[in-house]
N, C-alpha and C positions, 0 to 999 in steps of 0.2 A: 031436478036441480036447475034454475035460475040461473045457466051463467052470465047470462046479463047481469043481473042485481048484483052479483058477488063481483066483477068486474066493477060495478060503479062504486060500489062498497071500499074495494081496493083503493080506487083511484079516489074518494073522498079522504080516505085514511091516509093516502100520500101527500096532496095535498094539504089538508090539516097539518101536518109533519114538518111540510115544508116551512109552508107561512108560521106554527111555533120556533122551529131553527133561526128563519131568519130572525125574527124577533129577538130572542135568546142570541144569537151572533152581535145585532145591534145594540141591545144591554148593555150585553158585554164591555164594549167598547168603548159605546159611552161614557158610563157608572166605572172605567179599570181607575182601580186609583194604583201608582207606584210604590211599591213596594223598596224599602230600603234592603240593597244586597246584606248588607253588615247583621241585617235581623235575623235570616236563614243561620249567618257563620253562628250568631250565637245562642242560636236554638239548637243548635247543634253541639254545639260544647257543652251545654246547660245535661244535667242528666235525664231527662225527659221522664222524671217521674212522676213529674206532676203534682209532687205533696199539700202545696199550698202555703208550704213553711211561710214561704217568702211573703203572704199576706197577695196572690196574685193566684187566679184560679186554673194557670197553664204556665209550663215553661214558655210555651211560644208568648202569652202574652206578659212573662218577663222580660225574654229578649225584646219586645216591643219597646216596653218602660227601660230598657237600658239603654237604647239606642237613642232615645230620645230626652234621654237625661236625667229621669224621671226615677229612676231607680240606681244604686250605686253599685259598682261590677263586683261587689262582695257580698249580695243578698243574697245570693243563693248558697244556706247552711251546707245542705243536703251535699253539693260539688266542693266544698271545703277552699284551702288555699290553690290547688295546683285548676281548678275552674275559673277564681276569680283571677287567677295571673294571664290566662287563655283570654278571658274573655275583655280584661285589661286591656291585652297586647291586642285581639281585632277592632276594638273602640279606638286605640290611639291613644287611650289614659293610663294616669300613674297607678302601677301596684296599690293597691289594698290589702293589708295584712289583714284577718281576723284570728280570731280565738277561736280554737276548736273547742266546742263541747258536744258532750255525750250526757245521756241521759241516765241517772241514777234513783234506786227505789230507797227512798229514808222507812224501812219498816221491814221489823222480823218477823211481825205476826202471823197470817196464814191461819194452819193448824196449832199455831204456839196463842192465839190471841183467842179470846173468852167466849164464847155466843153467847146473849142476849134472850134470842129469841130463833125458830126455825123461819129462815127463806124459801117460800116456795113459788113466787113468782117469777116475772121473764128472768131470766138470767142475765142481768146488766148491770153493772156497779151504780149508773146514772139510776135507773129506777128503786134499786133497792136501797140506796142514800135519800130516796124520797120517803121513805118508810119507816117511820120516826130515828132516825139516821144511821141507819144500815142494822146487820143482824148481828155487827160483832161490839164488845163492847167499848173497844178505844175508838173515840172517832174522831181521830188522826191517821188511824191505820186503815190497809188497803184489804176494801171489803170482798177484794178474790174472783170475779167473774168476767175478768179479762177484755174489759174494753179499752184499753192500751192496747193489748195484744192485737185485736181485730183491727185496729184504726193505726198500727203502724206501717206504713207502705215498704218497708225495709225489712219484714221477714226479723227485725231483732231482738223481738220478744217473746217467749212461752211461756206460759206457765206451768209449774212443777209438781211435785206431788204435794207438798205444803199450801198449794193454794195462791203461792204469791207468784208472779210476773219476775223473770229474773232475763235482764238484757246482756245482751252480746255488745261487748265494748266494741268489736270487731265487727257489727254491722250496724251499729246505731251511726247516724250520721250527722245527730243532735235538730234533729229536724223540728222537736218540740210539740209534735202533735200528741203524741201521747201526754205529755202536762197536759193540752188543753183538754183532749178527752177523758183525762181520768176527775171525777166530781170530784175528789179530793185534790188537783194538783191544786188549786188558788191556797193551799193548806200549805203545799209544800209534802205531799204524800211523795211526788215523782219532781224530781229535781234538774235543771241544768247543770253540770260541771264540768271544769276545766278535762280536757281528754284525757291527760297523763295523771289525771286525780290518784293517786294510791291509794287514798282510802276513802268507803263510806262509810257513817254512819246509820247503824241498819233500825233507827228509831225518829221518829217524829212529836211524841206525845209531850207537852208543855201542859197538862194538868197536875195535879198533886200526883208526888213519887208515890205516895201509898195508892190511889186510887189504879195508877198505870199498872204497878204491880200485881193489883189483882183483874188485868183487862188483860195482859200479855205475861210471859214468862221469857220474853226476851230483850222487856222494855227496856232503857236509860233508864238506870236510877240514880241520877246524879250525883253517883259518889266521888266523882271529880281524881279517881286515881288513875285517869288518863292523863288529865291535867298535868299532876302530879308528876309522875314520870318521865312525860315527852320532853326527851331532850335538845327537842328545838322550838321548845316553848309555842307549838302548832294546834295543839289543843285546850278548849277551854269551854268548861261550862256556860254556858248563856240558857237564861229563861229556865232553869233546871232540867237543860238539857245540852249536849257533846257538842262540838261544833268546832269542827274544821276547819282552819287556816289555811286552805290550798298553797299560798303563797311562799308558805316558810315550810310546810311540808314535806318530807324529803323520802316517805314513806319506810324508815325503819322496821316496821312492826311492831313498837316498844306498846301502843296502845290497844293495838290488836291482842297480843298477847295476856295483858294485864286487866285488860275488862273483864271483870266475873258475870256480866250476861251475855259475853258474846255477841254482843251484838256491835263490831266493828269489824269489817270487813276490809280485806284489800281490793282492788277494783280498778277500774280504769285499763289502758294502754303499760303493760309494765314487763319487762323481760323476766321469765323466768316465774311468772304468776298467772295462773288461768281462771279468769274475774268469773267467767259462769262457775266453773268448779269452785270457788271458794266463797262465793256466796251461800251464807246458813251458815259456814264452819268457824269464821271466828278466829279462835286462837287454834281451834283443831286442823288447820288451811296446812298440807303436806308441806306447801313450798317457804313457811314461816319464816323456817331455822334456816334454809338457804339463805332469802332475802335478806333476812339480821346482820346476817354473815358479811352480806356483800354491799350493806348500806355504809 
């Protein structure tokens, strides 16, 4: 063994080391640009999950864009109101109120909606909607192979034994990614709404009532005796199909009950109602005759 050689060896490798250090030291130094403290505080309050909601490819370079003006201390859906009050108060700027929403699925189909034809490739709603447009035969409805689910960063999505995606009011954070991943949300398959929404409707289809009917057995069929009914004048057919009035809303259940396809669910933020559980049930929802009661 050379201990010469491995000795020069050593001392070239330290060398080398050094003179890269100093370099890297001098870099540094140079090229530091300053960092705003205020950026850290509101990267830090930002939920760090990263979704992209905000139309920004990192919380951190949100708090960037907020500090700098560039974005408003309510962008971020995901942290709701008590983030944008936070991140208000370390900017120095006025409150922002926003509207909480959650994401809701307009469609009973699943196993209730018709096949066409048998899917046997990748399993992705995106590719099988490439394929003279999905294998079921409403298409408005959701063709089952969970790429909401996968592309939700909030864990608030699964899908059931019916095949459809049924969310967790309780952990969606209305983030909105799931509309854009689902091929059908530009349709309105998967919808933005108000948090305390009471009700969805669990239908989407706007072709002829005879056609939907034989594509689903839970379609709208725009018999308009929700209309009818609701005693605060909150629902009303449009385009021959159900359609919610968040506004005047008060969630009785008068329309829930009285749909003969069931296909209206209660939903949302609501004491006394458990939205994953009574999604598919309709009028059959245990907590029905409570909430009528105490509307």
């Amino acid at each position: 063994m050379d201990l010469v050689l491995i000795a020069k060896a050593i001392g070239a490798l330290s060398l080398i080391g050094l003179i890269t250090s100093s370099i890297l030291s001098t870099a540094a130094k140079r090229f530091h640009v300053e960092v705003d403290v205020r950026v850290s505080e509101v990267a830090a309050a930002l939920p760090g999950s990263n979704c992209g909601a905000c139309g920004r490819p990192s919380c951190f370079a949100v708090a960037e864009g907020m500090v700098a003006g560039e974005i408003e201390p309510n962008a971020c859906v995901a942290g709701g109101q008590s983030v944008a009050d936070e991140i208000a108060a370390i900017l120095g700027a006025a409150t922002c109120e926003m509207a909480s929403v959650i994401c809701a699925r307009n469609c009973g189909g699943g196993a209730n909606a018709t096949r066409v034809y048998e899917y046997a490739g990748v399993p992705s709603c995106a590719a099988a909607n490439r394929l003279a447009g999905g294998p079921i035969g409403c298409a408005y409805g959701c063709i089952g192979f969970g790429d909401c689910e996968r592309a939700c960063p909030f864990d608030a999505i699964a899908m059931d034994e019916r095949g459809l995606p049924v969310i967790d009011p309780a952990k969606c954070t209305g983030c909105g990614i799931c509309v854009r991943e689902c091929p059908r949300g530009q349709i309105q398959l998967l919808t933005l709404v108000p948090e305390a929404a009471p009700i969805v409707v669990r239908c989407n289809a706007h072709d002829k009532v005879k056609d939907r009917r034989g594509n689903c057995s839970m379609a709208c069929i725009a018999c308009k005796k929700c209309e009818r009914e609701c005693p605060h004048d909150a629902i009303h057919v449009v385009d021959m199909l159900a359609v919610v009035d968040y506004e005047k809303c008060t969630g009785c259940g008068t329309c829930v009950e009285v749909c003969p396809q069931k296909c209206i669910d209660f939903y949302g933020h609501r004491p006394g109602v458990d939205a994953v559980a009574a999604d598919g049930r309709g009028p059959d929802t245990p907590e029905v005759a409570s909430v009528s009661e105490g509307a």
